[in-house]
PyMOL Python script that loads the backbone (N, CA, C, O; Angstrom):
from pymol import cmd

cmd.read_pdbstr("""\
ATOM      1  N   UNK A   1       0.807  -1.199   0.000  1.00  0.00           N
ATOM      2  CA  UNK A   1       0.000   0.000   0.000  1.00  0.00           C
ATOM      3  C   UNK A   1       0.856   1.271   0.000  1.00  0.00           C
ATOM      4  O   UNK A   1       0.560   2.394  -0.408  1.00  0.00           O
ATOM      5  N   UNK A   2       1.742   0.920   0.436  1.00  0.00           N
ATOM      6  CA  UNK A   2       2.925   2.143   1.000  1.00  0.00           C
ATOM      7  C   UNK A   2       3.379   2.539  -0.917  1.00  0.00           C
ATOM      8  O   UNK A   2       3.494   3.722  -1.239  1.00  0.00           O
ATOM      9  N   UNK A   3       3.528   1.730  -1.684  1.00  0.00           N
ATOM     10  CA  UNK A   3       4.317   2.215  -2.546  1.00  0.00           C
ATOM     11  C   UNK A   3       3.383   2.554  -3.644  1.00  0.00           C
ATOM     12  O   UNK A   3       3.752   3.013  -4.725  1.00  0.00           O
ATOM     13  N   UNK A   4       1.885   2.252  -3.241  1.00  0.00           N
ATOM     14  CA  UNK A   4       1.037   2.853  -4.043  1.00  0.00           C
ATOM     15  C   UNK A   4       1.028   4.600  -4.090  1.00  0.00           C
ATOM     16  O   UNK A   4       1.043   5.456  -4.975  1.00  0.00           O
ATOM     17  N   UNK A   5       1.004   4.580  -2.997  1.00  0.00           N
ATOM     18  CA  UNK A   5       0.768   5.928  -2.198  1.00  0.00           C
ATOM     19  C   UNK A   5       1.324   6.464  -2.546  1.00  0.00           C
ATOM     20  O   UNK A   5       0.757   7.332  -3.210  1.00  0.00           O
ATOM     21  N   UNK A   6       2.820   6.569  -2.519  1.00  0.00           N
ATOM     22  CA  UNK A   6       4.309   7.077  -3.325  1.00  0.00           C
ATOM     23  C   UNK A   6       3.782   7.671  -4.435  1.00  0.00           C
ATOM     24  O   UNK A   6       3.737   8.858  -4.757  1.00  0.00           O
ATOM     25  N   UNK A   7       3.360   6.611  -5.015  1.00  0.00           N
ATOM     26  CA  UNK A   7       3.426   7.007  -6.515  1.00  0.00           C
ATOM     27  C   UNK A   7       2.231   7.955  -7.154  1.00  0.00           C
ATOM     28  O   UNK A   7       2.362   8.697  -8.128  1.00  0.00           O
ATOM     29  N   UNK A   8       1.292   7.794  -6.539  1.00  0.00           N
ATOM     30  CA  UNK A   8       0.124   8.872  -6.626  1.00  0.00           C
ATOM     31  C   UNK A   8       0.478  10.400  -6.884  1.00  0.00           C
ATOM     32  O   UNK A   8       0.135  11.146  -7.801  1.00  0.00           O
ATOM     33  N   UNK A   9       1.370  10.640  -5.643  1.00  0.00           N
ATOM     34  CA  UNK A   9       1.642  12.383  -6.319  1.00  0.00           C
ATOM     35  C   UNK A   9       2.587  12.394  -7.236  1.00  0.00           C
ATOM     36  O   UNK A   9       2.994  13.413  -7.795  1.00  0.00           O
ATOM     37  N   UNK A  10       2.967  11.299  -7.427  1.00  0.00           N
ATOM     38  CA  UNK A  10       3.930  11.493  -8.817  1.00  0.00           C
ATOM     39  C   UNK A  10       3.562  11.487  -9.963  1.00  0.00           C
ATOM     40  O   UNK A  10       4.163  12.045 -10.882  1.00  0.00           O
ATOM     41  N   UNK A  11       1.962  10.514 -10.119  1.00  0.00           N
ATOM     42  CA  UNK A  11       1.165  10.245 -11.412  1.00  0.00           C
ATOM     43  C   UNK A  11       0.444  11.611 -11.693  1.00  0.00           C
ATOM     44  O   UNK A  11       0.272  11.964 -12.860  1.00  0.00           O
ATOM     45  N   UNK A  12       0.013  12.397 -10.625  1.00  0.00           N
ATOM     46  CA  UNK A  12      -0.494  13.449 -10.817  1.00  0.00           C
ATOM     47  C   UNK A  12       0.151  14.477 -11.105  1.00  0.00           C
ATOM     48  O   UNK A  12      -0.237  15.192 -12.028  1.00  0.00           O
ATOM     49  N   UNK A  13       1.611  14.870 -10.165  1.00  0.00           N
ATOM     50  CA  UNK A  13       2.507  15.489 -10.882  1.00  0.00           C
ATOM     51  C   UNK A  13       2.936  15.725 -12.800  1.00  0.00           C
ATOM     52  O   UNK A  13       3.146  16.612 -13.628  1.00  0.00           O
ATOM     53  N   UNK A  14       2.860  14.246 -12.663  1.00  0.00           N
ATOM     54  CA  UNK A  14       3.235  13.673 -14.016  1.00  0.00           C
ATOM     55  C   UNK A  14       2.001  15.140 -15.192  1.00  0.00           C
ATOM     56  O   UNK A  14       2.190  16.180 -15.824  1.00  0.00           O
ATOM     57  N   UNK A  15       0.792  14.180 -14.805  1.00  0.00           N
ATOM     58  CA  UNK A  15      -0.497  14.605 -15.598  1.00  0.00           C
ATOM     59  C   UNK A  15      -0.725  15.945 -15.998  1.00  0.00           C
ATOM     60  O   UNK A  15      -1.172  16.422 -17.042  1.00  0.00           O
ATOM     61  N   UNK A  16      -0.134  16.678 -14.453  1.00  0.00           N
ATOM     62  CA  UNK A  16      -0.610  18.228 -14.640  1.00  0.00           C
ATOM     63  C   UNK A  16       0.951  18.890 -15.412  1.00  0.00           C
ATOM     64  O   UNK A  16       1.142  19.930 -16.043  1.00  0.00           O
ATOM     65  N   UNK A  17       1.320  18.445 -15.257  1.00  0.00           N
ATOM     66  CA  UNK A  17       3.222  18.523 -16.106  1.00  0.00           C
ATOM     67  C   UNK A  17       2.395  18.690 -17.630  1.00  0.00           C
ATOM     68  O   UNK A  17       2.243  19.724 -18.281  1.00  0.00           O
ATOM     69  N   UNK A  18       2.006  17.544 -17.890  1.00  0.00           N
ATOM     70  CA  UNK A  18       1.383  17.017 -19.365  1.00  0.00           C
ATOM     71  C   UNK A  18       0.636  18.432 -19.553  1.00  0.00           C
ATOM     72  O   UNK A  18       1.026  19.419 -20.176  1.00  0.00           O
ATOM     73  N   UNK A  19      -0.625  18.222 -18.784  1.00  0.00           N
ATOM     74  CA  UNK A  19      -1.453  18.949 -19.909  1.00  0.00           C
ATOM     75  C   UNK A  19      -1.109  20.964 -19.566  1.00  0.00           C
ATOM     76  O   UNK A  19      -1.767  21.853 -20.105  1.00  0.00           O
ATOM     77  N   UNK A  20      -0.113  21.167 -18.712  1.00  0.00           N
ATOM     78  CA  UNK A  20      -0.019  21.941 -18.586  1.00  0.00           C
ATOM     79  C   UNK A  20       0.860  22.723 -20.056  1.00  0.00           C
ATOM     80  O   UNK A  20       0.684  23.748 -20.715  1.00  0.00           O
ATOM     81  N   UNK A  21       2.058  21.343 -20.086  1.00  0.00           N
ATOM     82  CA  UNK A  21       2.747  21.958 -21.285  1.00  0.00           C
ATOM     83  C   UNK A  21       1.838  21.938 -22.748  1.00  0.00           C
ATOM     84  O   UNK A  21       1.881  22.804 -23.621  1.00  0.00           O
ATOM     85  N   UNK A  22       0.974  20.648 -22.749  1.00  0.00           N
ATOM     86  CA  UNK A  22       0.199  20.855 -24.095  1.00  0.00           C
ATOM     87  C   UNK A  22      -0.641  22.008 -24.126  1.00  0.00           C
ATOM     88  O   UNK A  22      -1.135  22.422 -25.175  1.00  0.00           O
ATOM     89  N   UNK A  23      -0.791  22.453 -23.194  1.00  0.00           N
ATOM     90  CA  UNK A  23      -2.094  23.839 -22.903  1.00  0.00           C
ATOM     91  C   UNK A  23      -0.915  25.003 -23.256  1.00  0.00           C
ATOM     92  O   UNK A  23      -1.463  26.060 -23.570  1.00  0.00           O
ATOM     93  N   UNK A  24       0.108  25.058 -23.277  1.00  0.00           N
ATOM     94  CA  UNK A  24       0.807  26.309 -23.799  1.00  0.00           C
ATOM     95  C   UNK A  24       1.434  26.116 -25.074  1.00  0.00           C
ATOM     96  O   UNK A  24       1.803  27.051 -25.786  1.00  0.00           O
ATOM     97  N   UNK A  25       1.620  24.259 -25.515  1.00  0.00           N
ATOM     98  CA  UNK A  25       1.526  24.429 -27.129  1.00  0.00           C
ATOM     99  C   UNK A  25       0.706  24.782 -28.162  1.00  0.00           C
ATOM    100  O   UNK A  25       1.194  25.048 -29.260  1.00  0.00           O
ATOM    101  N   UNK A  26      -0.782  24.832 -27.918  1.00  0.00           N
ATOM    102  CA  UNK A  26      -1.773  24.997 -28.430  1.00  0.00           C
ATOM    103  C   UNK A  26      -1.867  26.199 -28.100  1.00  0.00           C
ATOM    104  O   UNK A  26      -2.234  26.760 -29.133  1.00  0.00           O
ATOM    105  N   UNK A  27      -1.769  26.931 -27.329  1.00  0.00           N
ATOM    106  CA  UNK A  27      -1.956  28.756 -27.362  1.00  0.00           C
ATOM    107  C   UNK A  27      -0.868  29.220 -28.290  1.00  0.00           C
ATOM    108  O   UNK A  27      -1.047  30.216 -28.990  1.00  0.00           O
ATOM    109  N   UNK A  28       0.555  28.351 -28.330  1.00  0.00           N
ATOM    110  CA  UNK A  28       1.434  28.832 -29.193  1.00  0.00           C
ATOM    111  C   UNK A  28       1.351  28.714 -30.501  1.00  0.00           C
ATOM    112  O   UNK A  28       1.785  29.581 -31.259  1.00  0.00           O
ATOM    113  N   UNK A  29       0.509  27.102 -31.090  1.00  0.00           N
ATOM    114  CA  UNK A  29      -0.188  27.234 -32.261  1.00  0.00           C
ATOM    115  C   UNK A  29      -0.931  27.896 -32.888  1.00  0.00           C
ATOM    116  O   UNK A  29      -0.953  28.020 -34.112  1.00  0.00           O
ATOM    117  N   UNK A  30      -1.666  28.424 -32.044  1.00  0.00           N
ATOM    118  CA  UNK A  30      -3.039  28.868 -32.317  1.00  0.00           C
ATOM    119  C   UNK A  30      -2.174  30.460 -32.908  1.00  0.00           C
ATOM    120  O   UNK A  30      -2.134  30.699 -34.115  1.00  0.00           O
ATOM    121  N   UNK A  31      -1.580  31.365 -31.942  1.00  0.00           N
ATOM    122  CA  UNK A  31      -0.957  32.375 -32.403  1.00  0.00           C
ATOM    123  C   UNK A  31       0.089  32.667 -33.531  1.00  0.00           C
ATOM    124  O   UNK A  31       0.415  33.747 -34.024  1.00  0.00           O
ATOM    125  N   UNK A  32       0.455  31.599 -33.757  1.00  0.00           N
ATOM    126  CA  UNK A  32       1.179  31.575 -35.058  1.00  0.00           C
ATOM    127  C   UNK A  32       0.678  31.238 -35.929  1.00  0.00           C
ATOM    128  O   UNK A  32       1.176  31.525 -37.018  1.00  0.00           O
ATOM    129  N   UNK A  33      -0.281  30.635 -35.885  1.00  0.00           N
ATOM    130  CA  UNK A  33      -1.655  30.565 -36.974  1.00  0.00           C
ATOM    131  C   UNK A  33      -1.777  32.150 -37.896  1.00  0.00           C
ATOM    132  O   UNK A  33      -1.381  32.590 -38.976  1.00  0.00           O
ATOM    133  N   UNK A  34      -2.528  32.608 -36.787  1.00  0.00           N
ATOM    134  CA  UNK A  34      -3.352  34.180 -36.696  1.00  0.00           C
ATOM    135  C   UNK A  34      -2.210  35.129 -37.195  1.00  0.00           C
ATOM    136  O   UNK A  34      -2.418  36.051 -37.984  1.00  0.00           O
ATOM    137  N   UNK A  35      -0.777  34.771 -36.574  1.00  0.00           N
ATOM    138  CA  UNK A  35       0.101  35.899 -37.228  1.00  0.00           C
ATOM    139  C   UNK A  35       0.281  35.577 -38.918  1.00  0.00           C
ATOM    140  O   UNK A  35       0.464  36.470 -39.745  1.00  0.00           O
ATOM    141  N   UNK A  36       0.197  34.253 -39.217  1.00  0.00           N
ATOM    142  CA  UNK A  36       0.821  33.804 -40.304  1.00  0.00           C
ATOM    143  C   UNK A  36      -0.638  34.057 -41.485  1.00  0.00           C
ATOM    144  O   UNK A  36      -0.582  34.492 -42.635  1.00  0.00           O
ATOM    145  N   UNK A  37      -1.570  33.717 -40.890  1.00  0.00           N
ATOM    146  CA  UNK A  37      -2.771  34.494 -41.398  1.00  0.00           C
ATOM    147  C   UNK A  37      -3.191  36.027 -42.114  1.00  0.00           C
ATOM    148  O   UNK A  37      -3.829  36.355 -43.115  1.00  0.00           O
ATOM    149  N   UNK A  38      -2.387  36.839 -40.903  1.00  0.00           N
ATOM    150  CA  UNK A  38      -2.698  38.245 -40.860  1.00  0.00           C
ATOM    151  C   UNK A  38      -1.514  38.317 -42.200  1.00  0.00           C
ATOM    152  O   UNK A  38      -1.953  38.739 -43.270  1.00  0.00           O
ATOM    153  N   UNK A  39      -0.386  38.006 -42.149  1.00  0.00           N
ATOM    154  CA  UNK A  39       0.726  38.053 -42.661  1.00  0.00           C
ATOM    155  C   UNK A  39       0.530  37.529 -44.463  1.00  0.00           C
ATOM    156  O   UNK A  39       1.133  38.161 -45.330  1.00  0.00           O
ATOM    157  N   UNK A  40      -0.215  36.537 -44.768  1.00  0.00           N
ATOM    158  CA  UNK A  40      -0.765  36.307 -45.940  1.00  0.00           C
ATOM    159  C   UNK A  40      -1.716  37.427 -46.638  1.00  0.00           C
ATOM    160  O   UNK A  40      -1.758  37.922 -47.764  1.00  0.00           O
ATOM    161  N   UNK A  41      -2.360  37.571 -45.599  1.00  0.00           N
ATOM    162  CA  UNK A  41      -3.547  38.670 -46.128  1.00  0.00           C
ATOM    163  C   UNK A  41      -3.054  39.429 -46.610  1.00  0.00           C
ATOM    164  O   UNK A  41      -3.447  39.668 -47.752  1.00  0.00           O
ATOM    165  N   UNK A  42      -1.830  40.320 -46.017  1.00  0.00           N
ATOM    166  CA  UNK A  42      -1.425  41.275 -46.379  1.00  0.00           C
ATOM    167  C   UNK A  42      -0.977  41.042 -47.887  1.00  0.00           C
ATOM    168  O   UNK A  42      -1.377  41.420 -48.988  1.00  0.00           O
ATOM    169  N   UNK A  43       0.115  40.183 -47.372  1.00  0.00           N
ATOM    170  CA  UNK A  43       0.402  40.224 -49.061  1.00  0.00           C
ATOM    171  C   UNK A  43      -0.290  39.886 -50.676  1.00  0.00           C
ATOM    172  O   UNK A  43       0.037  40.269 -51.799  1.00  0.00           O
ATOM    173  N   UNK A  44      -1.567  38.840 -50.095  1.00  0.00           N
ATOM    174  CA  UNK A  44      -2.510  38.899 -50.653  1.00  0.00           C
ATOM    175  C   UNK A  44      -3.495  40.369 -51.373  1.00  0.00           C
ATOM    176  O   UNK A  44      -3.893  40.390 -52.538  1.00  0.00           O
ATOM    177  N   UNK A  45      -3.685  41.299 -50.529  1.00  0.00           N
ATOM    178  CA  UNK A  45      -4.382  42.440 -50.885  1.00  0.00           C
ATOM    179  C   UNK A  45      -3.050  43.177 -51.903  1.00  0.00           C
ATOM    180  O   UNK A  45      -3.321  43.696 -52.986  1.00  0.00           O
ATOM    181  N   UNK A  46      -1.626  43.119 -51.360  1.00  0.00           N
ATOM    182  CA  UNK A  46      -0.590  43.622 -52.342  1.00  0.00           C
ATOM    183  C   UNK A  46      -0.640  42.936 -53.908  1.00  0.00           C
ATOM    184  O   UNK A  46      -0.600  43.647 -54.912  1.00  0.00           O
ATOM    185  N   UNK A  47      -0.728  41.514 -53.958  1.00  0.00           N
ATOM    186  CA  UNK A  47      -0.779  40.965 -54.706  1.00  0.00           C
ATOM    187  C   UNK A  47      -1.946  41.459 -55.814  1.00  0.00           C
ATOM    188  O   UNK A  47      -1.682  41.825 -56.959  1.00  0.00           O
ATOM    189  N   UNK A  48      -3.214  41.396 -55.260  1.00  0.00           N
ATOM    190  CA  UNK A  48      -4.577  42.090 -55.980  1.00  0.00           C
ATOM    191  C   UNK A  48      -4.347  43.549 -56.412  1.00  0.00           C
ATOM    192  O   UNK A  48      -4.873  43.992 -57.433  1.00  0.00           O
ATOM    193  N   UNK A  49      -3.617  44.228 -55.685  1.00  0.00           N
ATOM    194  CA  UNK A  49      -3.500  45.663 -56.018  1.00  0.00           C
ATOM    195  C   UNK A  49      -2.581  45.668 -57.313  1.00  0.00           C
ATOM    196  O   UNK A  49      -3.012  46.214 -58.329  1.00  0.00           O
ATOM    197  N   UNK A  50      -1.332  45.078 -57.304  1.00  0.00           N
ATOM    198  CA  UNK A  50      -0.649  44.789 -58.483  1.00  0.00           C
ATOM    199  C   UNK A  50      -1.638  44.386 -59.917  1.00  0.00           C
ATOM    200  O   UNK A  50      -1.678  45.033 -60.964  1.00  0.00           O
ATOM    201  N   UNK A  51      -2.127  43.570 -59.705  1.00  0.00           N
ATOM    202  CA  UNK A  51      -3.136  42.404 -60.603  1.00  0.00           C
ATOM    203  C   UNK A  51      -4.029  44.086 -61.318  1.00  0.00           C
ATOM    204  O   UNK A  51      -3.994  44.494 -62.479  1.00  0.00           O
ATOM    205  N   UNK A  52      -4.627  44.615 -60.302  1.00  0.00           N
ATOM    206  CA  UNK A  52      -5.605  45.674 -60.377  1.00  0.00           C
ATOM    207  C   UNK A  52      -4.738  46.793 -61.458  1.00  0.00           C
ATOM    208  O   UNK A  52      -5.284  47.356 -62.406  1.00  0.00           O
ATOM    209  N   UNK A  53      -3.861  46.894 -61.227  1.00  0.00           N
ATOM    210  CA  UNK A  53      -2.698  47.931 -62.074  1.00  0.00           C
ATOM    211  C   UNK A  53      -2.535  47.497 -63.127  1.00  0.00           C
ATOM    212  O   UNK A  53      -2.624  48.237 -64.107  1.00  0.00           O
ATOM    213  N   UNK A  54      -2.228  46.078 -63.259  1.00  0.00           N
ATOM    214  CA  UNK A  54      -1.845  45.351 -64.498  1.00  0.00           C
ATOM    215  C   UNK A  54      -2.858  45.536 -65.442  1.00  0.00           C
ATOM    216  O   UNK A  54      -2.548  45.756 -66.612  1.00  0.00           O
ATOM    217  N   UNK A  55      -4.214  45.467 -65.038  1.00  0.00           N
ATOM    218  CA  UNK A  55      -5.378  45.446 -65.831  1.00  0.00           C
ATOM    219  C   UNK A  55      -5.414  46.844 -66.093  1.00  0.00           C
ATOM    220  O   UNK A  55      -5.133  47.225 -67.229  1.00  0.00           O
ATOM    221  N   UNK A  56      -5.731  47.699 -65.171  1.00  0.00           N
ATOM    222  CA  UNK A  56      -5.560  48.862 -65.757  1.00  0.00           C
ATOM    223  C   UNK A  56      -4.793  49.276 -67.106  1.00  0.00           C
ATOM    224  O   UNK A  56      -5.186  49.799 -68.149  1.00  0.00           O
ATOM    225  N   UNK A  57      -3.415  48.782 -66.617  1.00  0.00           N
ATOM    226  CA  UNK A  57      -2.602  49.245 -67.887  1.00  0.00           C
ATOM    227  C   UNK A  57      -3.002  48.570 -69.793  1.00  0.00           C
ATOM    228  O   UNK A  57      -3.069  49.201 -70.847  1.00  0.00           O
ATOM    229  N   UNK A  58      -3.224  46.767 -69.438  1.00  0.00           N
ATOM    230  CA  UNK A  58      -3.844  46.765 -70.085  1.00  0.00           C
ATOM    231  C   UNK A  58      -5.519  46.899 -70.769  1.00  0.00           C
ATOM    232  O   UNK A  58      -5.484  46.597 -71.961  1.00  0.00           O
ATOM    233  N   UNK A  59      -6.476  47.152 -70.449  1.00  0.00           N
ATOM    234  CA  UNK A  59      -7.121  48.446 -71.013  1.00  0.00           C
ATOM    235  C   UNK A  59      -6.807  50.119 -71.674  1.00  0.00           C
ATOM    236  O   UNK A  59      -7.523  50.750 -72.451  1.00  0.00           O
ATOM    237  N   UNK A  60      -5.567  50.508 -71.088  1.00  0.00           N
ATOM    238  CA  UNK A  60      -4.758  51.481 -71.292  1.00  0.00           C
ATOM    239  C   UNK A  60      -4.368  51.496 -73.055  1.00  0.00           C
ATOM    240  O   UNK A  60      -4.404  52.274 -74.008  1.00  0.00           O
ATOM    241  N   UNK A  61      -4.003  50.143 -72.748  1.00  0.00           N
ATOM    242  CA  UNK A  61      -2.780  49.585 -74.273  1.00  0.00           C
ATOM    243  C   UNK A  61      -3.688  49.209 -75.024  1.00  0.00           C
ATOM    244  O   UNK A  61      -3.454  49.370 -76.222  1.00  0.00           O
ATOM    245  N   UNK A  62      -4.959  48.618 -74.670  1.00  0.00           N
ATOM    246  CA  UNK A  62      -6.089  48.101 -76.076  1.00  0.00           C
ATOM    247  C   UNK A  62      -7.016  49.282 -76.231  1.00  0.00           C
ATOM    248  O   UNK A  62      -7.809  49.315 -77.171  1.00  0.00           O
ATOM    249  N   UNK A  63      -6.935  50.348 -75.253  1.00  0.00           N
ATOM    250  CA  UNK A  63      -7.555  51.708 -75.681  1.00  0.00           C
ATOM    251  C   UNK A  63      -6.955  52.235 -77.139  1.00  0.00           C
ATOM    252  O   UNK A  63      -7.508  52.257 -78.239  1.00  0.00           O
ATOM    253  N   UNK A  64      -5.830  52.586 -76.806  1.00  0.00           N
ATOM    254  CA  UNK A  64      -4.977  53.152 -77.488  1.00  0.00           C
ATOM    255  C   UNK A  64      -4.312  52.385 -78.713  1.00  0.00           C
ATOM    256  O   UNK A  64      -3.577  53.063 -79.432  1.00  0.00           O
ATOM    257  N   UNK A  65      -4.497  51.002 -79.034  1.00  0.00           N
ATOM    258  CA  UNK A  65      -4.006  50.797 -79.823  1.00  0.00           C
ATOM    259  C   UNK A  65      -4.966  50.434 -80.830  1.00  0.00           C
ATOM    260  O   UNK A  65      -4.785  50.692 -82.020  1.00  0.00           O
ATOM    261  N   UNK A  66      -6.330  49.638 -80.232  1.00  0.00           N
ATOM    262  CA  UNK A  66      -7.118  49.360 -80.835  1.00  0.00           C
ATOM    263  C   UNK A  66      -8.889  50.301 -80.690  1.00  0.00           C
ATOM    264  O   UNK A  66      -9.910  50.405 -81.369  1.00  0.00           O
ATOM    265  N   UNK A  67      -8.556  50.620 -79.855  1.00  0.00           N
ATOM    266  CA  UNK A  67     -10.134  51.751 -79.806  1.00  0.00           C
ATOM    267  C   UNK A  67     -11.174  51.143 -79.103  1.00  0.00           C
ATOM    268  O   UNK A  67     -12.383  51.367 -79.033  1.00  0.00           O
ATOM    269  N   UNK A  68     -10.342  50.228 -78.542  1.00  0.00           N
ATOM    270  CA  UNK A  68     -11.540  48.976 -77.456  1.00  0.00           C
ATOM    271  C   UNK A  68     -11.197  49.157 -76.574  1.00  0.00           C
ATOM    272  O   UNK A  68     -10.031  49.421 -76.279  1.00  0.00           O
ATOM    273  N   UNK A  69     -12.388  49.045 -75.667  1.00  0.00           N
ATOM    274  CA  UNK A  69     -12.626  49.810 -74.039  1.00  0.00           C
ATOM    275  C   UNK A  69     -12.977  48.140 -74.123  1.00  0.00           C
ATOM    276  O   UNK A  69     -13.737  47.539 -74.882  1.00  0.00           O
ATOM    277  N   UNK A  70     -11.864  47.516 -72.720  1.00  0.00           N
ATOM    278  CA  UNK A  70     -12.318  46.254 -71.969  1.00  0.00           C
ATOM    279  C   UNK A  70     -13.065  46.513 -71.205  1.00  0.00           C
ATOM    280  O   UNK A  70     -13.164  47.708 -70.923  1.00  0.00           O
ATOM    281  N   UNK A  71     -14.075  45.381 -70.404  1.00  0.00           N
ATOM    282  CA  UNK A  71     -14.570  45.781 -69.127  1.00  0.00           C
ATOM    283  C   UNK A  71     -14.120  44.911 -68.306  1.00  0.00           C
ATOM    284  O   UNK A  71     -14.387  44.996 -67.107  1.00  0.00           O
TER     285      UNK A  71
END
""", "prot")
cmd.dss("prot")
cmd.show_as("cartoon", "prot")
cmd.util.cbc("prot")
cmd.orient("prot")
């Protein structure tokens, strides 16, 4: 009985060890998610803004060369 006993605060030790560290990997996931998220977007909306210019220009070039308005 004696060496049951022992081992009890050690299994629990153990447990709260566990989910204590998985409970701060998953907050650390979760935030590098959201940064890596925010961080796409951005360059995403850069990306569209480029795209948006490109078109511009060409409409620009089939204005002017050919007398056709793209839509």
């Amino acid at each position: 009985m004696e060496a049951i006993a022992d081992t009890i605060p050690f299994a629990t030790g153990l447990f709260g060890m566990l989910t204590l560290m998985s409970t701060m990997f998953v907050r650390i996931v979760k935030t590098e998610i959201g940064s890596l998220r925010t961080e796409m977007s951005t360059e995403f909306r850069g990306i569209h803004q480029r795209i948006d210019r490109l078109d511009n220009d060409v409409n620009a070039l089939m204005k002017h060369t050919f007398g056709i308005q793209r839509d």
